[in-house]
GUVEX-599386 format. One line per 5 residues: number of its first residue (from 1); their letters; for each residue x, y, z of C-alpha. Coordinates in Angstrom, 1 decimal. Layout:
NUM) A) X/Y/Z | ...
end
This chain:
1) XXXXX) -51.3/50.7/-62.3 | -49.5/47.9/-64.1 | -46.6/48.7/-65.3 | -44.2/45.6/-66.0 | -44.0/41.8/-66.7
6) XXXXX) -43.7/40.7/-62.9 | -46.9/42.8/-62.3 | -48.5/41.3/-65.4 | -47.8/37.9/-63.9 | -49.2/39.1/-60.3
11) XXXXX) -52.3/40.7/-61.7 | -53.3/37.0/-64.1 | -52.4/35.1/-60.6 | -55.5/36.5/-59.3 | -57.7/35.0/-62.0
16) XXXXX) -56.9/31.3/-61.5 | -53.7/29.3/-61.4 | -51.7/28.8/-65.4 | -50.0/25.7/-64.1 | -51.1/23.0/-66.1
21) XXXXX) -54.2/23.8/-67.5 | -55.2/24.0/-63.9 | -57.9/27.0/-64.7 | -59.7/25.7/-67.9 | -63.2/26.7/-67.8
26) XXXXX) -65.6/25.6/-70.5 | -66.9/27.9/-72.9 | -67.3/31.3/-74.6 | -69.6/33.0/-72.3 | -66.6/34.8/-70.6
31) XXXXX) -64.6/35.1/-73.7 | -67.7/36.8/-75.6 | -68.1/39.3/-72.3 | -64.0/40.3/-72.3 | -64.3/40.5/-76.2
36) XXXXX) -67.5/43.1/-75.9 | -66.4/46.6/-76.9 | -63.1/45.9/-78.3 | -63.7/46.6/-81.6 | -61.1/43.8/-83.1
41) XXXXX) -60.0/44.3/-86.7 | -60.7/40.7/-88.2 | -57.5/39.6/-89.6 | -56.5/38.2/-93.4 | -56.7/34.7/-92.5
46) XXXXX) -56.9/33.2/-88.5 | -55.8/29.6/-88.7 | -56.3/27.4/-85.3 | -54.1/24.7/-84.3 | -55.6/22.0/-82.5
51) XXXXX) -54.8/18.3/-81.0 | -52.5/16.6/-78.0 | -48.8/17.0/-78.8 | -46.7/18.6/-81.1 | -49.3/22.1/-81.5
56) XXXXX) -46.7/24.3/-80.4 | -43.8/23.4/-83.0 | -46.3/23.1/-85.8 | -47.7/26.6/-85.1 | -43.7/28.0/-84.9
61) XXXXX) -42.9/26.7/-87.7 | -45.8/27.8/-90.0 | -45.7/31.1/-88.4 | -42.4/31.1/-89.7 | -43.1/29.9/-93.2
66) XXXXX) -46.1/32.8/-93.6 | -43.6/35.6/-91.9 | -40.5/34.4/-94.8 | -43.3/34.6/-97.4 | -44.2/38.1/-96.4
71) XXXXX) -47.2/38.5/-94.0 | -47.1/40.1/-90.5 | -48.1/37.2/-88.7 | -48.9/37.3/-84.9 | -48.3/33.6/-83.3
76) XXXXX) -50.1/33.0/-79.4 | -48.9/29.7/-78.1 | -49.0/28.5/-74.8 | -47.7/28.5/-71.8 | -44.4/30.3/-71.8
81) XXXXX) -41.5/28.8/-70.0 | -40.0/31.4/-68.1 | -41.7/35.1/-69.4 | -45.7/35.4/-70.1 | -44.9/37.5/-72.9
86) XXXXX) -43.3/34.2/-75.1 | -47.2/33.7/-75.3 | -47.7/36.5/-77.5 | -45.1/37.2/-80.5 | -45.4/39.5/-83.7
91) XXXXX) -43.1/38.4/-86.6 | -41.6/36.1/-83.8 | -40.8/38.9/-81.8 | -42.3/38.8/-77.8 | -44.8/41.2/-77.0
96) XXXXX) -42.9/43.7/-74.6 | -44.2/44.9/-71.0 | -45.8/47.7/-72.0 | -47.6/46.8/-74.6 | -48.9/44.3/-72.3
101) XXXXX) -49.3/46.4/-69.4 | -51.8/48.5/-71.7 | -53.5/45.8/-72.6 | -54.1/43.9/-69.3 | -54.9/47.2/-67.8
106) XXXXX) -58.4/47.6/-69.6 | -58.9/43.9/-69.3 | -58.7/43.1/-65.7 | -61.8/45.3/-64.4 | -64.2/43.4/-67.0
111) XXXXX) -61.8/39.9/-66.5 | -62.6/40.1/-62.4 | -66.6/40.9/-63.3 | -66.8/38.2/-65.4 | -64.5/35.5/-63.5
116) XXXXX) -62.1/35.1/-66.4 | -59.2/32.3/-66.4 | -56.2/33.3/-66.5 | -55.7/31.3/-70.4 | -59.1/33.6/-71.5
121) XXXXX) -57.5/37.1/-70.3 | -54.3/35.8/-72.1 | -56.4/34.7/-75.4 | -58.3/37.9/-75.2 | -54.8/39.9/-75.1
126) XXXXX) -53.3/38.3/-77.9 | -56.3/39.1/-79.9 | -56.2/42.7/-78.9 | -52.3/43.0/-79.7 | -52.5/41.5/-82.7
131) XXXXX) -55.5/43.7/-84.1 | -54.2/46.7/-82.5 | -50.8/45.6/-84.4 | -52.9/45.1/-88.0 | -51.2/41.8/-88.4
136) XXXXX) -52.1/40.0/-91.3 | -52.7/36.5/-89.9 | -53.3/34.9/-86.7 | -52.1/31.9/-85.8 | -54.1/30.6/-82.4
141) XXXXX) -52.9/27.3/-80.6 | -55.5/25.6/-78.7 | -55.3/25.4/-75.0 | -57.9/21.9/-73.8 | -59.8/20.8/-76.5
146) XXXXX) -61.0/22.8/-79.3 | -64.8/23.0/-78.9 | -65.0/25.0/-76.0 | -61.5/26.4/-75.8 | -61.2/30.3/-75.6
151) XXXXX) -59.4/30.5/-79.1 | -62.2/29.0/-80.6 | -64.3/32.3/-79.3 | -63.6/33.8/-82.6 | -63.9/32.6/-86.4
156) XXXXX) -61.2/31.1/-88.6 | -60.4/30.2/-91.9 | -58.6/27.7/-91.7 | -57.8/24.8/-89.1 | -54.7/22.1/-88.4
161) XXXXX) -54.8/19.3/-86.3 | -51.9/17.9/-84.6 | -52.2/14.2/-83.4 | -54.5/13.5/-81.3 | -54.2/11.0/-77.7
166) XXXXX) -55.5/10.6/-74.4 | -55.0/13.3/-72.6 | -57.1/16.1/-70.0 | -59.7/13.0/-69.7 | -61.5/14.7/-67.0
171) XXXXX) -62.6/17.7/-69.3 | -62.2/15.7/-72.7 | -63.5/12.3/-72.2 | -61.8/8.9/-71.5 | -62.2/7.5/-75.6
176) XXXXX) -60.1/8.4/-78.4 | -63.2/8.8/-80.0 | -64.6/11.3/-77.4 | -61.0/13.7/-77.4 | -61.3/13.7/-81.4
181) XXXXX) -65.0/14.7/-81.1 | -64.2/17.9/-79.0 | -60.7/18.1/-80.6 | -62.6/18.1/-84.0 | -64.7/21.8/-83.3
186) XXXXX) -61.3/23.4/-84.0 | -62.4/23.0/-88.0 | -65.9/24.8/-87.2 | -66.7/27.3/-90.0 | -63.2/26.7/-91.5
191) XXXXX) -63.1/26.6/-95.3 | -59.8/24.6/-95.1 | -58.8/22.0/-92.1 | -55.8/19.3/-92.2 | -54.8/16.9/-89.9
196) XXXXX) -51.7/14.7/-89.0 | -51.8/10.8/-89.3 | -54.4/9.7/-86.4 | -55.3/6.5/-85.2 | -58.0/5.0/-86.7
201) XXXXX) -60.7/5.7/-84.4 | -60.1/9.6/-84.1 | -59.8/10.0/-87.8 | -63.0/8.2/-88.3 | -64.6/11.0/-86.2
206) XXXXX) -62.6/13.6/-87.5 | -63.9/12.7/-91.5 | -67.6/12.3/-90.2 | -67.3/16.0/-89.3 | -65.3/17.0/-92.1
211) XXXXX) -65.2/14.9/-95.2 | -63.2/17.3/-97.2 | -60.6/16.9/-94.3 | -57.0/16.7/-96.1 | -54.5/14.7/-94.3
216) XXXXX) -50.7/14.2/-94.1 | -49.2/10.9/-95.3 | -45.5/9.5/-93.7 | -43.8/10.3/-97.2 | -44.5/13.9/-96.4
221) XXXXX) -42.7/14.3/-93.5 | -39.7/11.8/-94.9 | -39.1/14.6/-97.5 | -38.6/17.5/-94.9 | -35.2/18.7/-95.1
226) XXXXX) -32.9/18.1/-92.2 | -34.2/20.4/-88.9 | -33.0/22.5/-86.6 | -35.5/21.4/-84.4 | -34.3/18.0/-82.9
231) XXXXX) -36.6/14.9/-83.0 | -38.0/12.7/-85.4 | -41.2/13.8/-84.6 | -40.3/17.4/-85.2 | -40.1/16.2/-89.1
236) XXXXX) -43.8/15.3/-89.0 | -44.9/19.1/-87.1 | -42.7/20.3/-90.5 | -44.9/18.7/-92.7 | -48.1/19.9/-91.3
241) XXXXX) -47.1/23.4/-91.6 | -45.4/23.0/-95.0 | -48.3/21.5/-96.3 | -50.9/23.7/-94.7 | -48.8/26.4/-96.1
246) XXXXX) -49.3/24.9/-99.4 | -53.2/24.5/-99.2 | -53.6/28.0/-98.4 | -51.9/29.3/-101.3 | -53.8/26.4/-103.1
251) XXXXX) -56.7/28.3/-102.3 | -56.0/31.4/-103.2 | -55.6/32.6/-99.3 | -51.9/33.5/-99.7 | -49.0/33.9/-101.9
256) XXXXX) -46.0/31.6/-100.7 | -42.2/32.4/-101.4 | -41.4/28.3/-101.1 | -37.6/28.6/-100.9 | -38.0/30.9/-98.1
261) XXXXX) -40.9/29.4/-96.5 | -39.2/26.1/-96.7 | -35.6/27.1/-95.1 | -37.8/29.2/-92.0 | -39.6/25.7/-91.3
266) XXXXX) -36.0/24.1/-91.3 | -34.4/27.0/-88.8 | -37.1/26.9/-86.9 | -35.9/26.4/-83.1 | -38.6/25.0/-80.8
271) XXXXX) -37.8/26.2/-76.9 | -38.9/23.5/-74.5 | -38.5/20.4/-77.1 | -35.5/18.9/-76.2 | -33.3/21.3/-75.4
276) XXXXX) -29.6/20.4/-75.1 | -27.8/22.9/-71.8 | -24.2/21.9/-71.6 | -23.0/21.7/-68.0 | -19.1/20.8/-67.9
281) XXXXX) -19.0/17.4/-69.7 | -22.7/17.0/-69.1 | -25.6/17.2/-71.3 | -29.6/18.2/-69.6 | -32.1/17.5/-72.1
286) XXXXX) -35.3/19.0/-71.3 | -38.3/18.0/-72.9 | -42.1/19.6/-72.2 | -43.7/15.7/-72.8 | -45.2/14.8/-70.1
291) XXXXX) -48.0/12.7/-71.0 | -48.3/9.2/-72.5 | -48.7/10.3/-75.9 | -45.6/12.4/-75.8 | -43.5/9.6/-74.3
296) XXXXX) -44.7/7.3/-77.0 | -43.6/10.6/-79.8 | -40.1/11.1/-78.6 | -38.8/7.7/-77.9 | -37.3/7.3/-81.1
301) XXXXX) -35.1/10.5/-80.9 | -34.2/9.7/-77.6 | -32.9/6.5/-78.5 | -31.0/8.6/-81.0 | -29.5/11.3/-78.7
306) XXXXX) -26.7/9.3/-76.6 | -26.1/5.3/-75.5 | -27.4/5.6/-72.1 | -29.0/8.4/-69.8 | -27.5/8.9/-66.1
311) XXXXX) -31.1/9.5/-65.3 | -34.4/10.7/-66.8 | -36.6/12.2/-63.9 | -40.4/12.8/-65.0 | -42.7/15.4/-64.0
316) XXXXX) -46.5/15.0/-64.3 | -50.1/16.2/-63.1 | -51.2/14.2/-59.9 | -53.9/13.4/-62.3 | -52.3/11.5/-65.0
321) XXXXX) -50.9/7.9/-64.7 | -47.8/7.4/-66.0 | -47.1/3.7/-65.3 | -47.7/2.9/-68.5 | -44.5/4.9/-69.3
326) XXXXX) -42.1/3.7/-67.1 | -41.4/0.3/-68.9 | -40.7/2.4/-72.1 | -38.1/4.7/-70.0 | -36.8/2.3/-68.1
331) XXXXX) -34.4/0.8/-70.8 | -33.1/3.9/-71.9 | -31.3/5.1/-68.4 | -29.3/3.9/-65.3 | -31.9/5.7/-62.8
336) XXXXX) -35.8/6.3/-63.6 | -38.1/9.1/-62.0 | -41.4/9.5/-62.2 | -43.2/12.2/-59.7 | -46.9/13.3/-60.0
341) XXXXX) -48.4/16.5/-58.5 | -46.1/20.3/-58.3 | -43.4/18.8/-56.6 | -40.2/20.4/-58.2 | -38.2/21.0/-55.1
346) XXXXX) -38.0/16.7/-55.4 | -37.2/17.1/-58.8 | -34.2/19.4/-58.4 | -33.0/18.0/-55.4 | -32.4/14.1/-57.4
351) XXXXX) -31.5/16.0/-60.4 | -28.7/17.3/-58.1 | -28.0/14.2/-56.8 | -27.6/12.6/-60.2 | -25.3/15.2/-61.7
356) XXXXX) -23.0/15.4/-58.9 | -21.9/11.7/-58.6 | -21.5/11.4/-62.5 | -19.1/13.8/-64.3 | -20.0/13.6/-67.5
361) XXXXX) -22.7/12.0/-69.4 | -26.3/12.7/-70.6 | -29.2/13.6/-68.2 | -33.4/13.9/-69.7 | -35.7/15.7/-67.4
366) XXXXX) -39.6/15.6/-68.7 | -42.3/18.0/-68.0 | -44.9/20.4/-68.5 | -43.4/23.9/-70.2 | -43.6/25.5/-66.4
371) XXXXX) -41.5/22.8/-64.6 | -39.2/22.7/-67.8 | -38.4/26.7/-67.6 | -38.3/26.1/-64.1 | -35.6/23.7/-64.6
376) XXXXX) -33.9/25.7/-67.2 | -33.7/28.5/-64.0 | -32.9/26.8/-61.4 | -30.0/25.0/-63.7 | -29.0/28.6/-64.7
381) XXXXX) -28.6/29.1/-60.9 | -26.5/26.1/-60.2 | -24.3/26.5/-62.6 | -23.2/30.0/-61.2 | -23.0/28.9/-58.0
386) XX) -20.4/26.1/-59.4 | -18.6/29.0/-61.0
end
């Protein structure tokens, strides 16, 4: 019987490991078995977000705008930083452990038959909540890719696409051009896709697939008004759902309060995206970038956030090079890190180090959203233990 969040997390250990996309299978075969017999209600609109960075905030922050505007919207983003049920939130409210203890309990027989991931039992849950919760839109964030990704198992109207980099090359391909070309399925059978300024070669691929593609120009996110999400590029994840907001009422989809739409994109708070804990005179940013691409987004707002950091330690997969980063960093701080692989007991123990021999001062610790919750815990614990 499962009956609470830390058996939830027990019972998806057994299909495959979360941590960083370590259990992606290809394709919808197992997704279309867990889906059989469920009887989903189809939803007023299902809009997929898509792309490298920045899918998260964009798909928060248009959940927001359709929520202010008066739809039940249900919002699966992924992963969580410290509870699997962040994943899953109705009118940005979590899914609570017994609604997904009912849920994973008629799951995991036909889950363990099929040998379902972990991220497919998780899609196939949020799907199930949300219909069993007669929400009135859907908003599904990508996990790798788009073309053979579990939330593209099911239709959608509508489709944005976050910019796209090098990233998950082993599953992807090693071009720009080959990550827009799977990256690009997320518009299949969408009457209304949008995407984020791209380079020039993804773009290119991205209008050969759809030439009615709309697409966000720099003046669009200079207009937002000021965030509370911090970061420059948080302006630009504004603009996409601002404008997608407007297309879909442009169509005829929905019916948008602007005002209020508008002021939920500006409250919007992003978990995980450089967030500021205070410890005495000290300031621990944490930030879930941990790949080239994201380094390359935030260095302009961390430029902006204090003179010099006492130490940026870095977090990635042993499968990504980060090399190419540390000549970016490396200006911006007194002490650079950079570990590959799971690690964190490295991590925490320099993090230590650095805080203890400086007082006060300004600390950056990058990631993937597990190591960064992690942090955020094992800060949590420190602190207390410091009284």
């Amino acid at each position: 019987m499962i009956a609470h969040s830390d058996s939830i997390e027990a019972w998806l250990a057994r299909l495959g490991q979360p941590d960083a996309d370590r259990d992606y299978r290809p394709g919808h075969a197992r997704m279309h078995a867990l889906l059989d017999g469920l009887a989903l209600r189809r939803p007023r609109l299902r809009i997929r977000v898509a792309g490298t960075n920045g899918k998260g905030s964009t798909a928060t922050m248009l959940a927001a705008a359709l929520q202010a505007s008066g739809y039940r919207v249900g919002l699966y983003t992924s992963p969580h930083l410290r509870r699997f049920n962040e994943r899953i939130r109705i009118d940005g409210v979590e899914a609570s452990d017994d609604v997904l203890a009912d849920s994973l309990q008629g799951l995991m027989p036909k889950a363990l038959r099929a040998g379902a991931s972990y991220f497919e039992v998780a899609t196939t849950m949020a799907l199930a909540i949300f219909s069993g919760a007669e929400v009135d839109i859907e908003i599904l964030e990508a996990g790798v890719g788009a073309r053979l990704d579990a939330t593209t198992a099911v239709p959608a109207e509508a489709a944005v696409l976050t910019p796209i980099g090098l990233d998950h090359q082993a599953w992807l391909g090693n071009t720009l051009e080959e990550i827009a070309g799977e990256k690009a399925w997320a518009m299949d059978g969408c009457s209304l896709a949008l995407s984020a300024p791209q380079p020039s070669p993804v773009i290119r691929v991205l209008r050969e697939r759809r030439p009615d593609l709309h697409e966000i120009e720099a003046a669009e996110a200079d207009a937002m008004p000021p965030l509370s999400a911090l970061g420059a590029h948080q302006r630009l994840n504004a603009a996409l759902a601002w404008r997608m907001a407007g297309l879909l009422e442009g169509k005829g989809l929905l019916k948008i309060r602007k005002e209020t739409a508008l002021a939920a994109i500006a409250a919007s708070m992003i978990p995980g995206r450089l967030q500021n804990l205070a410890w005495g005179k000290r300031r621990i940013w944490l930030d879930a970038g941990h790949n080239l691409h994201a380094v390359e987004t935030l260095l302009p707002s961390l430029r902006s956030l204090c003179e010099r950091f006492e130490a940026i330690i870095v977090l990635t997969r042993e499968d990504r090079d980060l090399s190419a980063a540390a000549p970016l960093l490396r200006p911006l701080t007194r002490h650079l890190l950079i570990g590959r692989g799971n690690d964190r007991a490295t991590l925490f123990r320099a993090l230590a180090e650095y805080i203890a021999a400086r007082d006060e001062g300004d600390f950056l610790v990058l990631g993937s959203f597990i190591t960064i919750g992690l942090t955020s815990e094992w800060l949590d614990g420190m602190r207390e233990i410091a009284g």
